[in-house]
ChimeraX commands (.cxc) that place a marker at each C-alpha (Angstrom):
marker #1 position -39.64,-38.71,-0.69 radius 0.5
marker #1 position -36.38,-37.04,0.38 radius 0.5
marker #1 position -36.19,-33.97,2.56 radius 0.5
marker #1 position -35.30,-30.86,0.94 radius 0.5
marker #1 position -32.53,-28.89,1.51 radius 0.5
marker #1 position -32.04,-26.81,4.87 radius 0.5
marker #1 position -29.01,-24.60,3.77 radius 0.5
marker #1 position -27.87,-21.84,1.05 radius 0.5
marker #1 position -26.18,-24.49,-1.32 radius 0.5
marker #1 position -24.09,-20.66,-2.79 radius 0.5
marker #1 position -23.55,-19.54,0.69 radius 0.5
marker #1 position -22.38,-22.85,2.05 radius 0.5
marker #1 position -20.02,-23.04,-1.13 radius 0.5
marker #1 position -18.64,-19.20,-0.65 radius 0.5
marker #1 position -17.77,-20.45,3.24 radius 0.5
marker #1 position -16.54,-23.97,1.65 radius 0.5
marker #1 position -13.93,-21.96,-0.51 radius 0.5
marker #1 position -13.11,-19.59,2.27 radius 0.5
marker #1 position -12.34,-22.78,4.31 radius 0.5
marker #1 position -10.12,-24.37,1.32 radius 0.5
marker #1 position -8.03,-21.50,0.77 radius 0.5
marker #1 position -7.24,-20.72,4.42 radius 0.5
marker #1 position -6.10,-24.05,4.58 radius 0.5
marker #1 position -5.53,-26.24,1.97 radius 0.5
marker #1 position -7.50,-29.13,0.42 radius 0.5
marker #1 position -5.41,-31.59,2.26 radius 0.5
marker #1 position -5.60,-29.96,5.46 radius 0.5
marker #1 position -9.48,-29.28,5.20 radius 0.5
marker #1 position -11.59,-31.55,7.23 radius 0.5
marker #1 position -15.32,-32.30,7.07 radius 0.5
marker #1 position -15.04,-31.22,10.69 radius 0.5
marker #1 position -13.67,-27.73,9.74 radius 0.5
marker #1 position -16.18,-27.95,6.99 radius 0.5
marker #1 position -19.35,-28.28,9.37 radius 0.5
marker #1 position -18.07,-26.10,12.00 radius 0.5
marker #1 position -17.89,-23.05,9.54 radius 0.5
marker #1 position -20.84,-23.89,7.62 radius 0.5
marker #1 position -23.22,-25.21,10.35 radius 0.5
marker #1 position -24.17,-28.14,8.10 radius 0.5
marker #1 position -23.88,-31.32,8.93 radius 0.5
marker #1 position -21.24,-33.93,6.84 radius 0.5
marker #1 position -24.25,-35.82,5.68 radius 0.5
marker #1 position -26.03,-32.80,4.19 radius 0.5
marker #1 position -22.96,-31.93,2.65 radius 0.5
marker #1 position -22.95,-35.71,1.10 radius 0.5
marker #1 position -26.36,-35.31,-0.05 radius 0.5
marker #1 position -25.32,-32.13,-2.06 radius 0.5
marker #1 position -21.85,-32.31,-3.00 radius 0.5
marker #1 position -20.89,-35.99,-3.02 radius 0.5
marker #1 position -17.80,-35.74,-1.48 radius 0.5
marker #1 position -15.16,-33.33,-0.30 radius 0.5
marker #1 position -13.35,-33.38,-3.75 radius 0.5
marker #1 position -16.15,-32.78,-5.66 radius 0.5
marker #1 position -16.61,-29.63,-3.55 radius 0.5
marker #1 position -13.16,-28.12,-3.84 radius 0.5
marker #1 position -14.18,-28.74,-7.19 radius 0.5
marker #1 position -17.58,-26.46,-7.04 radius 0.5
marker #1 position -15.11,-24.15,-5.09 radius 0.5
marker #1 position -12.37,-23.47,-7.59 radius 0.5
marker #1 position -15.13,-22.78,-10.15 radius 0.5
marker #1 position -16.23,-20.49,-7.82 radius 0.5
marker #1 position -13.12,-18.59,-7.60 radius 0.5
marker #1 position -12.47,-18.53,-10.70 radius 0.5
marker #1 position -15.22,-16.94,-11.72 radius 0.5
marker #1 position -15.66,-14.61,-9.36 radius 0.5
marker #1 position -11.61,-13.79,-9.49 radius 0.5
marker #1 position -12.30,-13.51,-13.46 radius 0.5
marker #1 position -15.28,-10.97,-13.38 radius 0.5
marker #1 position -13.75,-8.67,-11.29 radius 0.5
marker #1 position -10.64,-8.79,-14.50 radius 0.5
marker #1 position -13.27,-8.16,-16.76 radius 0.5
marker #1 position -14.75,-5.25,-14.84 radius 0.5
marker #1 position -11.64,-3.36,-14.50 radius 0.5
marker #1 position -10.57,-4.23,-18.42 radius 0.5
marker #1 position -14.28,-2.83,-19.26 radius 0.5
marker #1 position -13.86,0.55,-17.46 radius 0.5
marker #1 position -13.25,4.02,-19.05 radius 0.5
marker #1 position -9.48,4.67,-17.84 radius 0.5
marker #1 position -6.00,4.21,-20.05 radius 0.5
marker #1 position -4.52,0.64,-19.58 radius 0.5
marker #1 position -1.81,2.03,-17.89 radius 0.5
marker #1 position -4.56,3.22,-15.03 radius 0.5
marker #1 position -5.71,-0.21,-15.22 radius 0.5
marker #1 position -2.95,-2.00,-14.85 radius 0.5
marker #1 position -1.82,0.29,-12.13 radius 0.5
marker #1 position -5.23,-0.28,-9.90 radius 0.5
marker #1 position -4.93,-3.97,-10.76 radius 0.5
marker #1 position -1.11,-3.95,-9.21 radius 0.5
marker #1 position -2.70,-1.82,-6.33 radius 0.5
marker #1 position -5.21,-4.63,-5.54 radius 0.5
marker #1 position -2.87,-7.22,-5.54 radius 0.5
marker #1 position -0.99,-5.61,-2.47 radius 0.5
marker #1 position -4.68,-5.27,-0.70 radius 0.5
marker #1 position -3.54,-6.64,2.82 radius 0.5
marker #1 position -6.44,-8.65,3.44 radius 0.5
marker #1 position -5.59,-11.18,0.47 radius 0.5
marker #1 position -1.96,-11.10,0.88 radius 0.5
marker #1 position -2.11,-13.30,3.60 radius 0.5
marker #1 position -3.89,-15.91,2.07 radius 0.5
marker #1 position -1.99,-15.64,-1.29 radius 0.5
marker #1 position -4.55,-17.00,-4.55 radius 0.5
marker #1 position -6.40,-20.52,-3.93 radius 0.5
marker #1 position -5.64,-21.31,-7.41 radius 0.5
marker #1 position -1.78,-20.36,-6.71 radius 0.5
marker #1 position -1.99,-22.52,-3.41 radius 0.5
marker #1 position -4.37,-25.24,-5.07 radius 0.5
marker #1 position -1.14,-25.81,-7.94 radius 0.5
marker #1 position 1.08,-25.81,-5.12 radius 0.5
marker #1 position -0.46,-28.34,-3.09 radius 0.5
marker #1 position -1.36,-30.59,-6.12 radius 0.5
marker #1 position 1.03,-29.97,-8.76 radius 0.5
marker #1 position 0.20,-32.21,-11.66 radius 0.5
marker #1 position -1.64,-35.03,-9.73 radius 0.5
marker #1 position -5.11,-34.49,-10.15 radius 0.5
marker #1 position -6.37,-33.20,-14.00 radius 0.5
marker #1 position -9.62,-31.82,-12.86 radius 0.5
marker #1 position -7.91,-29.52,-10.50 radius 0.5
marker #1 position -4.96,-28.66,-13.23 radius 0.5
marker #1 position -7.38,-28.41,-15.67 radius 0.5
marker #1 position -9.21,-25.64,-13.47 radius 0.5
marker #1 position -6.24,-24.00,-12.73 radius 0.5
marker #1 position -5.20,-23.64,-16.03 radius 0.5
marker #1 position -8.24,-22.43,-17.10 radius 0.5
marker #1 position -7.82,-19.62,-14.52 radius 0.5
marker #1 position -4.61,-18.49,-15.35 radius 0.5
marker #1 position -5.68,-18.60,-19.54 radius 0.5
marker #1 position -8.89,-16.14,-18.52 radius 0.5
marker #1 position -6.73,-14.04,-16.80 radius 0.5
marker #1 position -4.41,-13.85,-19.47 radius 0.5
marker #1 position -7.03,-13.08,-21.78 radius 0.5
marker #1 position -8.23,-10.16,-20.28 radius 0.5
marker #1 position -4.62,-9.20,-19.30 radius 0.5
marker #1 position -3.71,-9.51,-23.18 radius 0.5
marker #1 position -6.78,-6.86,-24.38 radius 0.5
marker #1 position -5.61,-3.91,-21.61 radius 0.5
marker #1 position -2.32,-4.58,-23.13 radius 0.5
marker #1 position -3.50,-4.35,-26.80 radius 0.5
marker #1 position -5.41,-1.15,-25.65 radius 0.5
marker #1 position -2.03,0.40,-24.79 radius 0.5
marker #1 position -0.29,-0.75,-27.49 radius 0.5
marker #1 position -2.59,0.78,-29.79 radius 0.5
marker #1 position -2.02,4.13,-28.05 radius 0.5
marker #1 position 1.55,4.14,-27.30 radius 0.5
marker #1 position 1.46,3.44,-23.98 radius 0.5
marker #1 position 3.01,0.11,-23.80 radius 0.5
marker #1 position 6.36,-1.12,-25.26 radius 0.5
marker #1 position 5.65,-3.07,-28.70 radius 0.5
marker #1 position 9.11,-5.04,-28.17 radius 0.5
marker #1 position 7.19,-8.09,-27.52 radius 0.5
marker #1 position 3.68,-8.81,-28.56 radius 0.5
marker #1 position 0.66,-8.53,-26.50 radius 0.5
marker #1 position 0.43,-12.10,-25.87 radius 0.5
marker #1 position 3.49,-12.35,-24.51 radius 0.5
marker #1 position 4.03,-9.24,-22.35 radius 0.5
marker #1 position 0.10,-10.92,-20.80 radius 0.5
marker #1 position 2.42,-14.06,-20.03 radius 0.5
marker #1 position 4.50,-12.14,-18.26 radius 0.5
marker #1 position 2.94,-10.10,-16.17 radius 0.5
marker #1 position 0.60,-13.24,-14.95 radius 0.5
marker #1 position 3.60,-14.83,-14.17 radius 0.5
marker #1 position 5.31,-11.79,-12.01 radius 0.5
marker #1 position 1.21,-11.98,-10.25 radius 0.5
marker #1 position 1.30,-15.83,-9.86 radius 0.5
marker #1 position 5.45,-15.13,-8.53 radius 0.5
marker #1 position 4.01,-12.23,-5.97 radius 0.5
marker #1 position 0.87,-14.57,-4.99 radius 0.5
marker #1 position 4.01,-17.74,-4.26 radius 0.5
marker #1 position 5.98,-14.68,-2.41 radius 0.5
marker #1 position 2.55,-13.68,-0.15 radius 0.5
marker #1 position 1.69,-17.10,0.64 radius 0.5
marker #1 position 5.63,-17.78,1.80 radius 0.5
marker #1 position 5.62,-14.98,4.26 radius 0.5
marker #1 position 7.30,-12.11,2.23 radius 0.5
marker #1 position 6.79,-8.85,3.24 radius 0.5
marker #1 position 4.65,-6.14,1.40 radius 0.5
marker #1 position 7.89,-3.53,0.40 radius 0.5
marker #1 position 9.49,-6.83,-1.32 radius 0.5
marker #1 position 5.91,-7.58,-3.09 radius 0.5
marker #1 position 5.61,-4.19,-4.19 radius 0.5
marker #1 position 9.09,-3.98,-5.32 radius 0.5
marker #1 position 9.06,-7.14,-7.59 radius 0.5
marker #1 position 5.30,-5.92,-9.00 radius 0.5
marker #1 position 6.79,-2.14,-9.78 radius 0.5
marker #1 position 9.69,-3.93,-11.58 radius 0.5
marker #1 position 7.12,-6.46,-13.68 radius 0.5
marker #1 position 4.96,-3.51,-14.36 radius 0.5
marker #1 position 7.17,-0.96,-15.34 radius 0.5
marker #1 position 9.01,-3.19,-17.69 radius 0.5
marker #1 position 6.12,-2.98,-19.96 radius 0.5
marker #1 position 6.88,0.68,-20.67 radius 0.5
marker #1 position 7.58,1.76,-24.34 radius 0.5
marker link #1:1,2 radius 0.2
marker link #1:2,3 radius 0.2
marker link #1:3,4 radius 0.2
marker link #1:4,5 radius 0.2
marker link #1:5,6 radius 0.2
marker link #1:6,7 radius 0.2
marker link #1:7,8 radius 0.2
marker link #1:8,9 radius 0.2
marker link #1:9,10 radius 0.2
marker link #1:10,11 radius 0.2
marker link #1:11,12 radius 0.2
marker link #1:12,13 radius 0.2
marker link #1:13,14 radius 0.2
marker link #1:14,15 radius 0.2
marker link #1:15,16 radius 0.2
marker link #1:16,17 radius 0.2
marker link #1:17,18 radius 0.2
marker link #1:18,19 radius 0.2
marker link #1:19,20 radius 0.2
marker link #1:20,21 radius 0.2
marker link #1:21,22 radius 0.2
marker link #1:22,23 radius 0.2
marker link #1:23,24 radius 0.2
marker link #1:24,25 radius 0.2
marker link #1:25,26 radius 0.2
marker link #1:26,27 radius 0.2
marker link #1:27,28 radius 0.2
marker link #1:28,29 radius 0.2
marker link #1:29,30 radius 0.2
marker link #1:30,31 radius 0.2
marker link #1:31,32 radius 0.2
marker link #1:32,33 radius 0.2
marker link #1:33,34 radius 0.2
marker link #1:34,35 radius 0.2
marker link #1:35,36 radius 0.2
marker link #1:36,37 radius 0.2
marker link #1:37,38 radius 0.2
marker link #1:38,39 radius 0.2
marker link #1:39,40 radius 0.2
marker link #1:40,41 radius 0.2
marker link #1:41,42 radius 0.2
marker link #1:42,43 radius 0.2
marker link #1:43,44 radius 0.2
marker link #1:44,45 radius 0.2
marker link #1:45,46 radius 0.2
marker link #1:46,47 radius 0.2
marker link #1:47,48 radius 0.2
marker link #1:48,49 radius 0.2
marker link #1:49,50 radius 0.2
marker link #1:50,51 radius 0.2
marker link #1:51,52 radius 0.2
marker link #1:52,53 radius 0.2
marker link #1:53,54 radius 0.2
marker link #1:54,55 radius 0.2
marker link #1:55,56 radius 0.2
marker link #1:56,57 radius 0.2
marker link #1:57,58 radius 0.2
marker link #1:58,59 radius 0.2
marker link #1:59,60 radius 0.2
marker link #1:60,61 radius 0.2
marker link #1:61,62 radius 0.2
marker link #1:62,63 radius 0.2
marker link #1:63,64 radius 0.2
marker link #1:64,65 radius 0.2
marker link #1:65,66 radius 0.2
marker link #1:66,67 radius 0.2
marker link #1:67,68 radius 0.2
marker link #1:68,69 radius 0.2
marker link #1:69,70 radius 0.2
marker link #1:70,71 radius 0.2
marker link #1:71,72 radius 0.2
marker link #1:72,73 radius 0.2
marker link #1:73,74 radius 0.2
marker link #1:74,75 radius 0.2
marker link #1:75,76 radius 0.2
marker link #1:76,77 radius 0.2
marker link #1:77,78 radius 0.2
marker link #1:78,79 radius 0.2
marker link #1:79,80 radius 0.2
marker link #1:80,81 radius 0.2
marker link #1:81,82 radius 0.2
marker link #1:82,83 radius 0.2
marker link #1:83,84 radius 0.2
marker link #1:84,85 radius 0.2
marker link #1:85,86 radius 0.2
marker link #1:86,87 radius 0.2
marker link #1:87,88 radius 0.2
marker link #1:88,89 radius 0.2
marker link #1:89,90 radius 0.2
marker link #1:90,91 radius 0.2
marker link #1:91,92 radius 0.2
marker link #1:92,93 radius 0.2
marker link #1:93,94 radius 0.2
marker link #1:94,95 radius 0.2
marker link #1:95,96 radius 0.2
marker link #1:96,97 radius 0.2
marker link #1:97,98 radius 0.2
marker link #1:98,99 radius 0.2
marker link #1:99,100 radius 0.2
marker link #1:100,101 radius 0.2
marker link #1:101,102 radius 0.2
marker link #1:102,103 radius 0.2
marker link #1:103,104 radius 0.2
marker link #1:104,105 radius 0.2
marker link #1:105,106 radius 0.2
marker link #1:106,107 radius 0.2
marker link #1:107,108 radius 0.2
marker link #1:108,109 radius 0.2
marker link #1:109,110 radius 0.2
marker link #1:110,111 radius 0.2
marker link #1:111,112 radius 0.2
marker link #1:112,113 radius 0.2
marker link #1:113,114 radius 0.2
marker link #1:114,115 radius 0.2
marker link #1:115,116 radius 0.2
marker link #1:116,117 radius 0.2
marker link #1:117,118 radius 0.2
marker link #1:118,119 radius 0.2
marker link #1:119,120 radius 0.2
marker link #1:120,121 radius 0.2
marker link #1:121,122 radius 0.2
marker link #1:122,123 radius 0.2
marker link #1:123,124 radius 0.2
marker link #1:124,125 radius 0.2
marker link #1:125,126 radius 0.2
marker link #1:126,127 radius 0.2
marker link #1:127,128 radius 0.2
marker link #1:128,129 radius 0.2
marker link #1:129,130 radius 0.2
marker link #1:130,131 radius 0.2
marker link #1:131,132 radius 0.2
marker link #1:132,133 radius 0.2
marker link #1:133,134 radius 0.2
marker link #1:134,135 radius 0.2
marker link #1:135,136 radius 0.2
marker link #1:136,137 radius 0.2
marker link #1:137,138 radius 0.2
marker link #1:138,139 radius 0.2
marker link #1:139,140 radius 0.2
marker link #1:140,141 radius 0.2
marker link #1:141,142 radius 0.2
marker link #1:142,143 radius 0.2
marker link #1:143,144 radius 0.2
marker link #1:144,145 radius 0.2
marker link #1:145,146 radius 0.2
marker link #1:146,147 radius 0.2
marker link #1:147,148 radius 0.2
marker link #1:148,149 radius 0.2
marker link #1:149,150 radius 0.2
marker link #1:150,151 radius 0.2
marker link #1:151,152 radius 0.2
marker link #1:152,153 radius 0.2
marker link #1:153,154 radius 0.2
marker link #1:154,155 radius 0.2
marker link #1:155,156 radius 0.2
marker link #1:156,157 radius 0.2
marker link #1:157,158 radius 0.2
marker link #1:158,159 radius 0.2
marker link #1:159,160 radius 0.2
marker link #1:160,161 radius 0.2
marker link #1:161,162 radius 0.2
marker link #1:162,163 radius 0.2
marker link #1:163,164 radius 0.2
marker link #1:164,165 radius 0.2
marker link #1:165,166 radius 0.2
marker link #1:166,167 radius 0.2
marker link #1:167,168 radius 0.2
marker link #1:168,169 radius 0.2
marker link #1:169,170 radius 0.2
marker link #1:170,171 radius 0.2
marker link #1:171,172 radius 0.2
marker link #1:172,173 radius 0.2
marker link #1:173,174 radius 0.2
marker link #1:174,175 radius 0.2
marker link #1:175,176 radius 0.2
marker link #1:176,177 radius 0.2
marker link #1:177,178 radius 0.2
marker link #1:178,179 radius 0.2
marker link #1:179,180 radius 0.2
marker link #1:180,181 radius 0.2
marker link #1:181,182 radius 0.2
marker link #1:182,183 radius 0.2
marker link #1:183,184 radius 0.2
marker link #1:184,185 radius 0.2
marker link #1:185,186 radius 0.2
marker link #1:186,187 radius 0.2
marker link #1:187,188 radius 0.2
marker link #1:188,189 radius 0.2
marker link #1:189,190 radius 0.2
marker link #1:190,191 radius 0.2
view
């Protein structure tokens, strides 16, 4: 009969991602692991197999979480141009800036070499799209947004200036040059 488990398998994943994005997949240790979770590497074993496997159970994790909060502000009663201007706000929030966006830092630090990762990544950046592309419809359809360039494509573009800003926080950048380079993005969009 095994033992059962002595740990919050969902809090000892939130402090698991924490851990990845300060630092890196590569750079992550088991020790670093066990010190901020307080559980020990064979527990960790026991649960998620290895350390891959976690980053793994972490990206999903992000993802999601990074993904609901999208969907909340697409789902709330202001113009699209209110929405896209609190989601620009929240990407200068100083207390993410820092650490940039795991899945940003994740296709850094991988690029191309491991499909499970890419394929989470790109998974990511399609949801956010998504829900990027139906604000923008929303302000087409009222006027608000240029009609130059359809909906899909204008969503394409402003993930990319959020994925360039994310590449520019994570290099050391400062906030007015963020800011600057999201006001551009954004106000392009204009009709």
């Amino acid at each position: 009969m095994s033992r059962p488990r002595e740990f919050d398998v969902d809090r000892v994943l939130h402090q698991s991602m924490e851990v990845f994005w300060n630092k890196g997949f590569k750079a992550t240790s088991y020790e670093d692991l066990t010190r901020t979770t307080g559980v020990k590497k064979q527990s960790f074993y026991c649960v998620f197999n290895d350390k891959r496997t976690l980053f793994l159970k972490a990206l999903v994790r992000y993802r999601e979480h990074s993904i609901a909060i999208l969907e909340k502000l697409e789902a709330q009663k202001m113009s699209p141009l209110d929405k896209l201007e609190s989601l620009r706000e929240s990407l200068l929030d100083e207390e993410v800036s820092c650490r940039g966006c795991l899945m940003v830092n994740s296709a850094m630090e991988f690029g191309t070499e491991d499909d499970q990762v890419t394929g989470e990544i790109e998974l990511m950046f399609a949801e956010a799209e998504h829900v990027l592309e139906k604000i923008i419809i929303s302000g087409q359809e009222q006027q608000l947004i240029t009609t130059r360039y359809s909906s899909k494509e204008l969503a394409s573009y402003l993930h990319n200036a959020i994925i360039g800003a994310r590449i520019m926080e994570k290099s050391g950048a400062s906030r007015e040059q963020i800011e600057a380079v999201l006001r551009v993005s954004f106000s392009l969009i204009s009709p």
